[in-house]
N, C-alpha and C positions, 0 to 999 in steps of 0.2 A: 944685602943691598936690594932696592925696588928695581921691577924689571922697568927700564924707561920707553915711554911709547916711539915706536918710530913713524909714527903717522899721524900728522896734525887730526882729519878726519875723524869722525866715530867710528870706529870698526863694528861689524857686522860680530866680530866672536864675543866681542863686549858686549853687544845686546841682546845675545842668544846665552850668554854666562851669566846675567844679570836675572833675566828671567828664571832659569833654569834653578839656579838658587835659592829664589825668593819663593815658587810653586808649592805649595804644600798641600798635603793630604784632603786637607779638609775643602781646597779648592777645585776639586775633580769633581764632576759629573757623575749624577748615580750611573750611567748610560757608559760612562767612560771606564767606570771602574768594574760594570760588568763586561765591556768587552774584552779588558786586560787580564780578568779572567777568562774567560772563553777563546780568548788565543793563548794564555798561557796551556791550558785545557790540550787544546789543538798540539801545541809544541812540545808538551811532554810525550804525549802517542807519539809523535815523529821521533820522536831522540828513543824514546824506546823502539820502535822499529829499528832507526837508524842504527843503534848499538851494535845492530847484528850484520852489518854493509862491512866487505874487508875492509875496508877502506877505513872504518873506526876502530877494527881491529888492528890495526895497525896502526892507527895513533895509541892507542890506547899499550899495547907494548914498547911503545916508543918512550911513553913519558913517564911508562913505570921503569925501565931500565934506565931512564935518566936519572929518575929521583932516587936512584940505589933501592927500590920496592920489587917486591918476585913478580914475573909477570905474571897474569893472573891463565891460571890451569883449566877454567872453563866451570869450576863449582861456583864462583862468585868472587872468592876471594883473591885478590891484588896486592894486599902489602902496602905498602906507601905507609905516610904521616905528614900530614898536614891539615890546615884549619878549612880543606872546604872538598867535597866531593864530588867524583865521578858518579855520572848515572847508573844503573845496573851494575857493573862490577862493584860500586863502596869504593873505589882507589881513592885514598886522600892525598891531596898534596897543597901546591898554594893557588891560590883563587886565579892568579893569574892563567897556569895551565887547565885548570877548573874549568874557566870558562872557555878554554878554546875545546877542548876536550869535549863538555856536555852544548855548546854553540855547535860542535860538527855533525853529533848525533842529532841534530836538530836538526838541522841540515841535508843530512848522508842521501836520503831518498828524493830529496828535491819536493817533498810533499807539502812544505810547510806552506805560511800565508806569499801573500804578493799581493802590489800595489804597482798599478802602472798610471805614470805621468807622463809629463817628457823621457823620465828615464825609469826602469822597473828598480824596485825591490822589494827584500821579503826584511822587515825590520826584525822578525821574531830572531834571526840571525843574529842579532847583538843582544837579547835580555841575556843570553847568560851570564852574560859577566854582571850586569847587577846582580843574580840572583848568585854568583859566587862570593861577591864580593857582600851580599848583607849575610849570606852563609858565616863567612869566617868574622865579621864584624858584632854578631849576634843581632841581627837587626831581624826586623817585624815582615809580616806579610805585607802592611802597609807602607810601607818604608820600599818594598819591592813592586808592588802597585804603581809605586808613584814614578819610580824611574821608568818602569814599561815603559810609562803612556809618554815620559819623557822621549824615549827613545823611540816612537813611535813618531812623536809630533816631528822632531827635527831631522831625520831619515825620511817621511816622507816629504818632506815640504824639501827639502835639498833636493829630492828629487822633482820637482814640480818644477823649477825656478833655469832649466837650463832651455836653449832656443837653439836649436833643437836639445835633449841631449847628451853627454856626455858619450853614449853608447854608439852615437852616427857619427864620434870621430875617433874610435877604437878603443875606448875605457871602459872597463867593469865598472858598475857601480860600486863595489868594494870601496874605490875610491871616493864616493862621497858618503861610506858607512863610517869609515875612516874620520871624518867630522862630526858624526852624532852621536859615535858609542863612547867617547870618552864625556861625553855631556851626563848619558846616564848614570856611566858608572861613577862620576864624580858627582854627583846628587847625589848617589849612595854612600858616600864616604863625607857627603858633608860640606866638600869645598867651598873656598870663599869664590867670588865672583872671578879673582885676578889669579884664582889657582887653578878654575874652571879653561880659563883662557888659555893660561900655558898649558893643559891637557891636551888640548884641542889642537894645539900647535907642535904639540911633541908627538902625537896619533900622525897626524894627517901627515906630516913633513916626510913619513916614511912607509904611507900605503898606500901608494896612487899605483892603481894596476890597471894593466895592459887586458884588453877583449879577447885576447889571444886564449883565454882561458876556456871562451864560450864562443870559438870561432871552430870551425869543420871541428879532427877529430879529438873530441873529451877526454879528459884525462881525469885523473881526483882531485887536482887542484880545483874544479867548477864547484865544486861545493864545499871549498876548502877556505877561500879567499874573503869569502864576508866574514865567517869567523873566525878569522885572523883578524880581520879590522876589528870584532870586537875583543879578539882576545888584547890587541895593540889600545882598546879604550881603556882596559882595565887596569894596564901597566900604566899608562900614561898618567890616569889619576891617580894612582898609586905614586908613582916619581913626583908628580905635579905635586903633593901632599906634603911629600917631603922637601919637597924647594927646589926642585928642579924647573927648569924657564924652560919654555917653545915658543915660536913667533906666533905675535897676536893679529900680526898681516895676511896670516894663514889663508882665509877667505877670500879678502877684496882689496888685498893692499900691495904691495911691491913685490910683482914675481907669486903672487898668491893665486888661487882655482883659477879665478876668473881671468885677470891676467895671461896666464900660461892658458887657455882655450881659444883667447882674443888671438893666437899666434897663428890657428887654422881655419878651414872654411869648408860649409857642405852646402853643395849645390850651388855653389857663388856665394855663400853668403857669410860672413865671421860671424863666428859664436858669440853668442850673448847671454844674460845670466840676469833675471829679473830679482835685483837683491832685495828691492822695497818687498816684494811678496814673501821672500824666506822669511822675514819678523815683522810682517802686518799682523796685527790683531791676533799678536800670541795669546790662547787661551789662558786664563788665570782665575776664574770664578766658576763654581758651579752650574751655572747660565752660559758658561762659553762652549763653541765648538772645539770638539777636541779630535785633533787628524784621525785618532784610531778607529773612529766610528767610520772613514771613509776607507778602512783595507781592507781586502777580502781573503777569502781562505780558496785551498786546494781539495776539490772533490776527487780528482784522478791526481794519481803521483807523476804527474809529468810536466815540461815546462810550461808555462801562463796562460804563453800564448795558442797553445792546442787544444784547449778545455774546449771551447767555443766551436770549431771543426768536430772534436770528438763527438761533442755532447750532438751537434748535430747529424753526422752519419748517424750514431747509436737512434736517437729519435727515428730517422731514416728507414732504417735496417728493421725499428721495431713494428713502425705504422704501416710497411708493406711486407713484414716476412720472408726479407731476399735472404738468400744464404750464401756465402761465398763465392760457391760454384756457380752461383747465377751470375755474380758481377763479371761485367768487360772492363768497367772502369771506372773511377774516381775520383771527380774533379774536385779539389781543395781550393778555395777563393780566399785567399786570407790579404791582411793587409802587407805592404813589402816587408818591411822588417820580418815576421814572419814566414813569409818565403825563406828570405834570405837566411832566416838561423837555422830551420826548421826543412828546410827540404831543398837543401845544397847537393850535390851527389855523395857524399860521404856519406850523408843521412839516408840512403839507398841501401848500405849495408854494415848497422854499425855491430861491431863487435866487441860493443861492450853493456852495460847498465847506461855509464852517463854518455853515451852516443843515443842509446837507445832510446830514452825519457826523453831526448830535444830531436827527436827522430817522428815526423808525422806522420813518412811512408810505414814505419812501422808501427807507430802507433794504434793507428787507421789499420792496417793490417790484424793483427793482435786484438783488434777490440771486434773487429769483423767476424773474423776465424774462432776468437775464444768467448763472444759475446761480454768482456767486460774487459775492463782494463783496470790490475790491482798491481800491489808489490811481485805477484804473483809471474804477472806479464816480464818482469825485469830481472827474472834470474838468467842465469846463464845458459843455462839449458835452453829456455825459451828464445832468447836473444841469439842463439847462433841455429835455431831451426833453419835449414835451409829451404822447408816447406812452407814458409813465407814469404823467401822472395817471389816466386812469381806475383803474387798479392800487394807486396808493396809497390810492383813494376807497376802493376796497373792506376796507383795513386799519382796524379798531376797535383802539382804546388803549383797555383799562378797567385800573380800579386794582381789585386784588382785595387783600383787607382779610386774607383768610385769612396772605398771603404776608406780611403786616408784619412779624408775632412770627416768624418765621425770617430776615430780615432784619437784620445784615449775614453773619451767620453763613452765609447760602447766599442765592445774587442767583436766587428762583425766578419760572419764566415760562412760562408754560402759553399754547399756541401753535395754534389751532383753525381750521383749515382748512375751511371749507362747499364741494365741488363744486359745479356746476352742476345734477349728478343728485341732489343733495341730500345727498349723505354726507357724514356729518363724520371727520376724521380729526387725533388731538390727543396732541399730543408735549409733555412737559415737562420741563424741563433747569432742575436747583438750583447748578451750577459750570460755570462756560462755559471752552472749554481754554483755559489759561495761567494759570488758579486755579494756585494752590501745591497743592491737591490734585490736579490737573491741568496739572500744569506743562509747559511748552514745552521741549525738549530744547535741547542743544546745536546739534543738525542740526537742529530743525527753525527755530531760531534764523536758523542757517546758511540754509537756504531763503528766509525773509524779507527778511534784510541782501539777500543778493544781488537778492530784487525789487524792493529799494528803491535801492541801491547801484550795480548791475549796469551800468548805464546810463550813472553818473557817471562811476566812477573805473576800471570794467573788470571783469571775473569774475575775474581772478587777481589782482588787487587785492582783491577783496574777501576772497580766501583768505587772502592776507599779512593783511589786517587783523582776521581772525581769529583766527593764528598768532599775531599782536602781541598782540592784546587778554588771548586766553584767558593768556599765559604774562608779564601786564604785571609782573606781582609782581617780576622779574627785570631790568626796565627801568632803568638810573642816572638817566636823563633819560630824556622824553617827546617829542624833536624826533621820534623815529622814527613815531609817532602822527600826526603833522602831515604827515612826508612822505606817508605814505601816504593819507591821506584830500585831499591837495591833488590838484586838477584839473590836469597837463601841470609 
């Protein structure tokens, strides 16, 4: 039986299902289609680093003792059977856990891309599941292209469209990945428009999360929860396929996002939700703008909003040759949110990896003391040196009010150094590199994958997997992806 509409209205999932269906290959952007390579590029070095974070260790024997497979002994080999793979170990199973599995190691280190609006995200968080789901489908490199940028367009522009949002009334953004990974992953599988819709409505009805994840101290749920939203997209079009219904009110209609926001208020004011701009001038020609040209990547593995602080002590540190022992102190000017995540007092001494990445006293500490800031910075060892806290003590977080109204437009952070002989010396950075106005090159892409990669799968492994990625457009199937990034 047809699902019947409960909303005289046009709904919002209907004209985001409409689009999303009718989008084809040939209607992408040469520009669009290279930068869905060069973040996928980007995302495979993260999962390959990420592979080796307990934290994927531990999913990773999780889902092979589920699926009745050995857990894997540390030679490579895992067991399982199924139509779609794990990164590095080879574990097979079904695309479903596929992608939460290789979405987390994408994830693990917090290195991936970001885009900030109203609200942040890192959309690379949800291609896994396309790329699980054309895995076991046998579909094409461009056939995975396409939903990228899909998932790319409708995650960031959901984030664009809240007043303030979502994050200044205590939701993860999970909660609005939750609406745009089952768009992708139903591209990939084909969906009609009205089966794109129940996706959307079966995902989202059960991933609206709580800030709590990314509030004082970190747990592994902070890098856990967007890829569940996309592992929840990949189900959803999956059930939606087969004839399973969701509500198409999901967005804008009775008890939907907007709805349920309209109930609170920040600063005096109730939440609002600009719906005309989530589907203005959705991209559909090769002459259109496509959102992925607007996200940027991560040059330090830490959270977003600390690049721009970092990148300016380090300038700092380099143009006057201070060395730790000279500093008394270190004034951090960032905007509030930033304060507020980023230099709470918990973030004074955190004792862990993901305390430590959304940690700027340490950050700033660790990039001082060890002049860089890599994966290197966030092991455990380093993270519980106590011969940094004096060094973080000296770090002030203030929130400068001036910096709001240029806010998301440019992440500025004014970075003030006091020597010990009393001088101050004060640097400030409005685009931290891997901005789209400052974007990461191919090589220097290339430089990272391998410091993330290098380790796992080899240095001429990571060349072939650059050769693979950047020319995937060309690929009939994606086995070649899998061989390469498997361990032996």
């Amino acid at each position: 039986m047809a699902q019947q509409p409960t909303e005289s209205k046009r709904l919002l999932s209907h004209t985001i299902a409409e689009w999303a269906s009718a989008l084809k290959y040939e209607d992408l952007s040469p520009a669009a289609i290279q930068a869905a390579k060069l973040f996928w590029f980007d995302s495979i070095g993260c999962a390959l680093g990420g592979s080796q974070q307990d934290d994927a260790k531990i999913l990773l024997k999780h889902y092979q003792a589920m699926s009745g497979g050995k857990p894997d002994n540390g030679s490579g080999s895992s067991g399982g059977d199924g139509r779609a793979t794990a990164f590095v170990s080879g574990f097979k199973t079904n695309p479903v856990d596929a992608s939460f599995l290789n979405g987390h190691m994408i994830r693990a280190m917090d290195y991936n891309d970001i885009y900030w609006k109203a609200d942040p995200c890192h959309p690379s968080d949800l291609i896994a599941a396309p790329l699980a789901l054309c895995e076991s489908e046998g579909l094409s490199g461009q056939d995975l292209i396409l939903a990228t940028i899909i998932a790319y367009e409708i995650e960031m522009r959901l984030c664009e469209v809240g007043r303030p949002g979502v994050r200044e009334y205590g939701w993860h953004h999970a909660t609005l990945s939750a609406f745009a990974a089952p768009i992708a992953a139903g591209r990939v599988l084909n969906l009609t428009p009205a089966q794109m819709v129940s996706a959307m409505g079966i995902s989202a009805s059960r991933t609206f999360c709580p800030g709590a994840v990314t509030a004082g101290k970190l747990t592994n749920m902070k890098n856990t929860v967007d890829p569940w939203a996309g592992r929840m997209g990949a189900e959803s079009a999956l059930l939606a396929r087969g004839g399973f219904s969701g509500p198409e009110h999901i967005i804008d209609g009775k008890e939907g996002l907007f709805a349920v926001f309209k109930h609170v208020q920040y600063e005096g004011k109730p939440a609002t939700f600009d719906a005309e701009a989530l589907v203005a001038d959705l991209p559909n020609s090769t002459e259109s703008h496509y959102r992925i040209l607007d996200c940027g990547m991560k040059s330090f593995p830490i959270e977003a909003l600390s690049h721009s602080p970092l990148t300016a002590m380090m300038k700092t540190v380099k143009e006057h040759k201070i060395k730790a022992g000279d500093v008394k102190e270190i004034k951090v000017e960032v905007i509030a949110r930033a304060a507020d995540i980023l230099g709470d007092p918990h973030k004074y001494r955190p004792d862990s990896k993901e305390t430590a990445d959304h940690s700027l006293p340490y950050c700033m500490a660790a990039g001082l003391v060890d002049g860089m800031v890599t994966p290197l910075q966030f092991k455990e060892e380093r993270v519980l040196d106590k011969a940094l806290i004096p060094i973080m003590d000296k770090v002030k977080v203030v929130a400068n009010r001036e910096f709001e109204s240029l806010f998301p437009k440019f992440q500025p952070s004014r970075v003030t150094i006091t020597t010990n002989d009393g001088k101050e010396h004060s640097t400030r950075v409005d685009v931290p590199k891997g901005d789209p106005r400052d974007p990461m090159t191919e090589e220097e892409i290339a430089v990272k994958f391998t410091a993330l990669g290098g380790d796992v799968v080899g240095k001429e492994q990571c060349k072939k997997l650059q050769s693979y990625i950047m020319s995937m457009e060309t690929a009939k199937n994606l086995g070649g992806l899998f061989e390469l990034t498997t361990v032996g």
